[in-house]
C-alpha positions in Angstrom: 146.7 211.9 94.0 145.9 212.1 90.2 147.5 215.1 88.3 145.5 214.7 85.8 141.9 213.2 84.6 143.2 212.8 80.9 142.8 209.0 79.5 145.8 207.8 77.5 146.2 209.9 74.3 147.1 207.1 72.0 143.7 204.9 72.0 144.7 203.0 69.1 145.9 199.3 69.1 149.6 199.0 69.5 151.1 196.1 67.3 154.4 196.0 69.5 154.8 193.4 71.9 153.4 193.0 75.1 156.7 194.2 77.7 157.0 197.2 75.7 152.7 197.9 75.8 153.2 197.1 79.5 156.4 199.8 80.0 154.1 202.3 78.0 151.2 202.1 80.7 154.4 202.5 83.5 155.1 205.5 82.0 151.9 207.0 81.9 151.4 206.4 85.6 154.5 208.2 85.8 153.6 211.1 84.4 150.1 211.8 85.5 149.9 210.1 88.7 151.9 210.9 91.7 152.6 206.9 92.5 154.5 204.4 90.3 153.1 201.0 88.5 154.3 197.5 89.3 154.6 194.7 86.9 154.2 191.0 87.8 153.8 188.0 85.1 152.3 185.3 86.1 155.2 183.7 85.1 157.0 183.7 88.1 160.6 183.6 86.3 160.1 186.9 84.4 161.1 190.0 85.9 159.6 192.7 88.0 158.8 195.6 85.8 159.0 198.6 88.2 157.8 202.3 87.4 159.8 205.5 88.3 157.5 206.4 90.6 157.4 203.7 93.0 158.3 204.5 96.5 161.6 203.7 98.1 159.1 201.3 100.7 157.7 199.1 98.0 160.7 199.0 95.8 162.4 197.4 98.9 160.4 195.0 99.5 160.5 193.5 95.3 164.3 193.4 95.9 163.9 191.1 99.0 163.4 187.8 97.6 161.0 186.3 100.1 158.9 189.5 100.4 159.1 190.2 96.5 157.3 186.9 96.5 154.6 187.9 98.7 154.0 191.0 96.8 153.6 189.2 93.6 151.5 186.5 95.0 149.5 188.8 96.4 148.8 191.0 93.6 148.2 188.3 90.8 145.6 187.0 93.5 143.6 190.4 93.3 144.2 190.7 89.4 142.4 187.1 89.2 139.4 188.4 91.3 139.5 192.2 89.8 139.3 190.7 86.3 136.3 188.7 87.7 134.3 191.5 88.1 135.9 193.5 84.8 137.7 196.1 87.5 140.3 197.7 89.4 140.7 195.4 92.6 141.3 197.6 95.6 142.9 195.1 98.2 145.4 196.0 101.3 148.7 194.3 100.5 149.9 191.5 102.9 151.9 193.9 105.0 148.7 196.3 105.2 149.4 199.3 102.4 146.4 200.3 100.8 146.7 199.4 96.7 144.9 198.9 93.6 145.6 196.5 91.0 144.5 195.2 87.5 144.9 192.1 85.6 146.2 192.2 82.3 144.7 189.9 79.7 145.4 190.6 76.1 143.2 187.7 75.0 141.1 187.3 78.0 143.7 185.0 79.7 145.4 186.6 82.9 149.2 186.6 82.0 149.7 189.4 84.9 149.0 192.3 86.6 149.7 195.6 87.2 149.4 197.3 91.0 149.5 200.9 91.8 149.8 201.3 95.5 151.7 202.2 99.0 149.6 205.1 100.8 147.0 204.9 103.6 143.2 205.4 104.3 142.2 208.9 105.6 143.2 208.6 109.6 144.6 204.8 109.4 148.2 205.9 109.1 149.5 205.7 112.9 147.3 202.0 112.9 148.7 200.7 109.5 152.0 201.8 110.2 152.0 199.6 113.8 150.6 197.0 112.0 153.2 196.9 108.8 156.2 197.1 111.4 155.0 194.3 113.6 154.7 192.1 110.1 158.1 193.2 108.6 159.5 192.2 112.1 158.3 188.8 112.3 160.1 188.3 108.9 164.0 187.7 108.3 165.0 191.2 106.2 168.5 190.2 106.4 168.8 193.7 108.4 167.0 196.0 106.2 164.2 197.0 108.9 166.0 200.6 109.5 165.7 200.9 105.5 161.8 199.8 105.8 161.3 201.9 108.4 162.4 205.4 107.1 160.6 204.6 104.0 157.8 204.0 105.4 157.6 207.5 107.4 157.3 208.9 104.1 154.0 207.5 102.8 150.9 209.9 102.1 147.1 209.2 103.2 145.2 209.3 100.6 141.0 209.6 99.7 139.0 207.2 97.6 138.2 210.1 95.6 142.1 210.3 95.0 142.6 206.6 94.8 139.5 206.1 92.1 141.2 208.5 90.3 143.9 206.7 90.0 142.3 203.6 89.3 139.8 204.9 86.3 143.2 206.3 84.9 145.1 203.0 85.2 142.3 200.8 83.5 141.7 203.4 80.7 145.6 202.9 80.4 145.2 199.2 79.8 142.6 199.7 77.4 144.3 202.3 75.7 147.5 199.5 75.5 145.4 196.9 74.0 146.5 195.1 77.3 142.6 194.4 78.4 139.6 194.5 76.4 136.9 197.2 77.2 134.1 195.0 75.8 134.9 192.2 77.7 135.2 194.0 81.1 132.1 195.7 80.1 130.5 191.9 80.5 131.8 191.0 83.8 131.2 194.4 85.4 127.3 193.6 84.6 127.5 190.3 85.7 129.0 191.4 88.7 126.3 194.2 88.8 123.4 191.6 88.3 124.9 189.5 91.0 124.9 192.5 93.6 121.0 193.4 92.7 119.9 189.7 93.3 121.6 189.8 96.5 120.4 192.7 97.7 116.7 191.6 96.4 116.7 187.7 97.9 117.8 189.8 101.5 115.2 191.9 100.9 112.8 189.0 100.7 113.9 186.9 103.0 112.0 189.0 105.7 108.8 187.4 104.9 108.7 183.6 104.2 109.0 183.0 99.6 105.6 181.4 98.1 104.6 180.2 94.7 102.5 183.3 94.6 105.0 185.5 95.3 107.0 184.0 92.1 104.1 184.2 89.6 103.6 187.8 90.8 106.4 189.2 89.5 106.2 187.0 86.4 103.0 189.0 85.9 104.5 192.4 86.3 107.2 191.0 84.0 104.7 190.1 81.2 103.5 193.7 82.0 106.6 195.6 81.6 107.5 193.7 78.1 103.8 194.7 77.2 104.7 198.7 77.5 108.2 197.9 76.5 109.7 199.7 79.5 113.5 198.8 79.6 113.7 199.8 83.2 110.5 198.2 84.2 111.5 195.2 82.3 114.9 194.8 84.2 113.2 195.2 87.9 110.6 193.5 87.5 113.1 190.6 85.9 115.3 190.9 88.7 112.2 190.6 91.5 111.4 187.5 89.6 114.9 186.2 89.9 115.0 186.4 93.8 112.0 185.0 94.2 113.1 182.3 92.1 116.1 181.8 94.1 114.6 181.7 97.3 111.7 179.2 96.4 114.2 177.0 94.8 116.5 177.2 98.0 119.3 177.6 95.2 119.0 174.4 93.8 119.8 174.3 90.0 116.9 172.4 88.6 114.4 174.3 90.7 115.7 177.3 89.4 116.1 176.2 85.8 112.0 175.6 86.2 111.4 178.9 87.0 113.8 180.4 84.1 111.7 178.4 81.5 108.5 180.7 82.7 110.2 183.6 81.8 110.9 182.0 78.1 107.5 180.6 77.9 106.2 184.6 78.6 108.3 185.8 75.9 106.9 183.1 73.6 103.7 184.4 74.2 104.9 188.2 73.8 106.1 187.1 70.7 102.8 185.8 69.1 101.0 188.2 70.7 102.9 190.6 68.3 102.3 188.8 65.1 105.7 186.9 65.0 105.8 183.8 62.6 104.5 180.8 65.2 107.1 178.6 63.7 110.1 180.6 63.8 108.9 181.7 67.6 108.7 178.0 68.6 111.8 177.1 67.2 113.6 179.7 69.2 112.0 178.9 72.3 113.3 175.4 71.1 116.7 176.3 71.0 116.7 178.3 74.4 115.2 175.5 76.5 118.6 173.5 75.2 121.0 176.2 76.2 119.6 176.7 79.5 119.6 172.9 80.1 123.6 173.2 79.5 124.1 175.7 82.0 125.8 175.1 85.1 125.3 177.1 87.8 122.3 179.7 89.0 124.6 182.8 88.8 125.2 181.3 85.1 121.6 180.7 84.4 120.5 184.2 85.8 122.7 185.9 83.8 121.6 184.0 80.5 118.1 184.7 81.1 119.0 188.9 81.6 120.8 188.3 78.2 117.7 186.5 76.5 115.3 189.3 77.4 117.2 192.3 76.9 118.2 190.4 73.3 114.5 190.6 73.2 114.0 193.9 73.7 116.5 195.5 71.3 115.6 193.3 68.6 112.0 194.6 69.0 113.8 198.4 69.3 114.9 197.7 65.9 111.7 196.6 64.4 113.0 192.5 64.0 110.7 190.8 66.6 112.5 187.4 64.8 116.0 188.5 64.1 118.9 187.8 66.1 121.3 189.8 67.4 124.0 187.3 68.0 127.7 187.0 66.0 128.7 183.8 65.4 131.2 184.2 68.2 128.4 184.6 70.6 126.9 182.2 69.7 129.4 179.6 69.5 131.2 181.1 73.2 127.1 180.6 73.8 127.1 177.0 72.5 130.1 175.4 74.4 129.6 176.8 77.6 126.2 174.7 77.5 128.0 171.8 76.4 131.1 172.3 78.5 131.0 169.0 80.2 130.0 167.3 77.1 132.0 165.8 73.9 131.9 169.0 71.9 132.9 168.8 68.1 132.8 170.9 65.5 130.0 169.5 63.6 127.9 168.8 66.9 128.1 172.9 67.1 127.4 173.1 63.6 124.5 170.7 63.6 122.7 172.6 66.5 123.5 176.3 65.4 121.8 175.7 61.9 124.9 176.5 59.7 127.6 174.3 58.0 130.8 173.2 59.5 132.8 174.4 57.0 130.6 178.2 57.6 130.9 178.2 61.4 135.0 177.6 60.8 135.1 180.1 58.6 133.5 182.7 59.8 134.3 182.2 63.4 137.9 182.5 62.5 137.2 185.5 60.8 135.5 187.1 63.8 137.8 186.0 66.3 141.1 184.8 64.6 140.9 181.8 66.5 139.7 178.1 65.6 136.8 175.9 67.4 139.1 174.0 69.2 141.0 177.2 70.6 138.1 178.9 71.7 136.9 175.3 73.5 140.3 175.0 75.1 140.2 178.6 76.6 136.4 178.5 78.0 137.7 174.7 79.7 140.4 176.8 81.2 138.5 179.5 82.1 136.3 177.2 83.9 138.9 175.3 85.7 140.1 178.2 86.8 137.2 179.6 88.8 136.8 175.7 90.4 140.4 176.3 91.2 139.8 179.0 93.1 136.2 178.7 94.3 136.1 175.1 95.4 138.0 172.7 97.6 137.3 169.7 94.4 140.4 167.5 93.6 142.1 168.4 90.3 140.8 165.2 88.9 137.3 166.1 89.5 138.2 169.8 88.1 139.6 168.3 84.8 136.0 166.4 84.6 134.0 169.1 85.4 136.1 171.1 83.1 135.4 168.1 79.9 139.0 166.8 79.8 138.8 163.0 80.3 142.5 163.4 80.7 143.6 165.1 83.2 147.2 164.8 82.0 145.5 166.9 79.0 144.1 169.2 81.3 147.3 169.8 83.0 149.0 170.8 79.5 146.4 172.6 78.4 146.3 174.8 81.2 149.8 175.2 81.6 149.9 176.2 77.9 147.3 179.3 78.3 148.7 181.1 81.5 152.1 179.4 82.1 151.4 177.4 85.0 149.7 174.1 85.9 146.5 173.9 87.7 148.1 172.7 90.9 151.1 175.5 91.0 148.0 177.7 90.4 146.5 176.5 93.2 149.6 177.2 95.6 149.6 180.3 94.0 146.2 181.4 95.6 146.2 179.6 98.4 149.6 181.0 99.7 148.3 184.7 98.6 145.0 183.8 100.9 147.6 182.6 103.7 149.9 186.2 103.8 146.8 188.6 102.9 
């Protein structure tokens, strides 16, 4: 149960290193939550960092070497898929104790995670407790099970208006740390959102069989809603466009990518409707029929197209039907993710953003602190990553997928941003996915 509601006091970015940034978040569990926080790198040779608060149950089962592993596994696992959707992952740990956990990515690269846990749903206790004793039974403890047991007695039930308490508390505390970016979980949380919506809307659907008609219906309310410039109409009518795209496509890529350019043909249309200069209209609508060509998958396309049309919409908010909203990070993260599979070079970017190589280094290392090639290297990872753990594909025809024509390259590449290679990451997941 959360003591108190107050985010971390010190909100500005700490410029010490990451174990002490990590040991400051510990603490603050400590002292405003009635629960501990666990530390696990990714690394699997760096320590355990362990908070004060931890229960006697969990801190036994870190010291055990074979169930220590589990736990970490385990935890990393739902870090990877919690920093998929830019949140807390709440997950019951392999033995069957309620827990939360959140990744920590200083740069957007997972290098751990962080897990508060060890108490039980409302009225689950007697269950989870049968169920937790069975598991630690059928696993050598080199005679701790009386320990385990005693321990165990001690555990609390707990609400999930106590638990997402706790959790709000813990992100904030990452945020607060400089150990996660706000902005960037910001994005995956409305990814995530948008995904939810279409799923719900395609079900929806799916109760009477998808037409044609059915598609270019809500591609007229659409052209309707940007007409009154109703945000909220804009984004439902959007999304009821979307699933009836995806069920008329039967989720097939190109199908869907057909349907998409509709949407940018309407808001070519909205645009000279409004006066905008022909020209610099067509040229836009130019330069988005590329990008969504380059994407390469339908949850990737859907969520471009949301991006174009709200894009749309605040530019017109601020009065610049023409002008765009995009830093030259976002349009260059924009950029290679279209070209992902390609042979992507500097000056190819260059060439196809309208500025000069020596401009787009420039200023994208003064926006990001990084180079071209960094930021290439980390989307590629980022990439194989989800295949990793999405797909049954060999790591050859990740490393492809991924634009490495080495996959030697890939393999140092990826080991260089989160410590392991591809394959041990792999294990990682799948042995997690086994225990769970």
């Amino acid at each position: 149960m959360t003591r108190s509601r107050r985010t971390p006091s010190d909100a500005s970015l700490p410029s010490d290193g990451i174990e002490s940034r990590v040991q400051r978040v510990l603490d603050d569990i400590d002292r405003h939550t009635d629960y501990g926080g666990i530390y696990y790198s990714v690394e699997q040779s760096h320590p355990v960092l362990v908070g004060r608060g931890v229960c006697r149950f969990c801190s036994g089962c870190i010291q055990q070497n074979r169930l220590g592993m589990f736990c970490r596994n385990n935890a990393c696992t739902g870090a990877i898929q919690g920093h998929a959707i830019g949140d807390v992952w709440y997950f019951r740990c392999w033995l069957g104790l309620d827990s939360i956990v959140v990744s920590i990515a200083p740069d957007n690269e997972i290098i751990g995670a962080i897990e508060v846990g060890g108490f039980f749903s409302p009225g689950e206790t007697e269950k989870a407790q049968q169920t937790i004793l069975s598991r630690l039974s059928s696993v050598d403890t080199h005679g701790a099970l009386d320990a385990f047991i005693s321990s165990l007695q001690a555990m609390r039930e707990q609400n999930f208006k106590q638990v997402k308490g706790i959790a709000d508390f813990l992100l904030e505390a990452t945020f607060a740390a400089g150990l996660n970016d706000a902005s960037s979980f910001a994005v995956r949380q409305r990814v995530n959102r948008q995904q939810q919506r279409l799923a719900i809307k395609v079900q929806q659907l799916q109760e009477e069989p998808p037409t044609v008609r059915g598609l270019f219906s809500g591609l007229r309310d659409l052209t309707h809603a940007l007409q009154d410039r109703d945000r909220h109409k804009v984004m439902k009518s959007l999304d009821d466009f979307l699933g009836h795209a995806l069920l008329t496509s039967g989720s097939e890529l190109p199908k869907a990518k057909s349907a998409i350019t509709l949407v940018l043909s309407t808001l070519f249309c909205d645009q000279m409707i409004r006066g905008s200069d022909w020209k610099a209209a067509h040229g836009l609508f130019e330069r988005r029929l590329v990008e969504l060509d380059g994407l390469q998958d339908i949850e990737e396309a859907c969520l471009w197209v949301e991006d174009v049309v709200l894009k749309r919409l605040d530019a017109e908010e601020r009065g610049q039907p023409n002008a765009s909203s995009q830093t030259i990070n976002e349009r260059v993260v924009q950029w290679i993710r279209t070209h992902l599979r390609k042979r992507i070079t500097i000056t190819g970017a260059a060439h196809d953003l309208g500025i000069s190589t020596s401009t787009l280094a420039h200023r994208l290392k003064a926006e990001t602190g990084k180079t071209f090639s960094q930021h290439v290297n980390a989307l590629r990872v980022r990439e194989g990553k989800r295949l990793l753990a999405d797909s049954n594909l060999s790591l050859g025809e990740i490393s492809s997928r991924c634009g490495f024509n080495d996959h030697s390259y890939f393999t140092k590449v990826f080991r260089k941003h989160i410590n392991l290679t591809p394959r041990a990451f792999r294990v990682m997941l799948d042995q997690s996915t086994r225990h769970h």
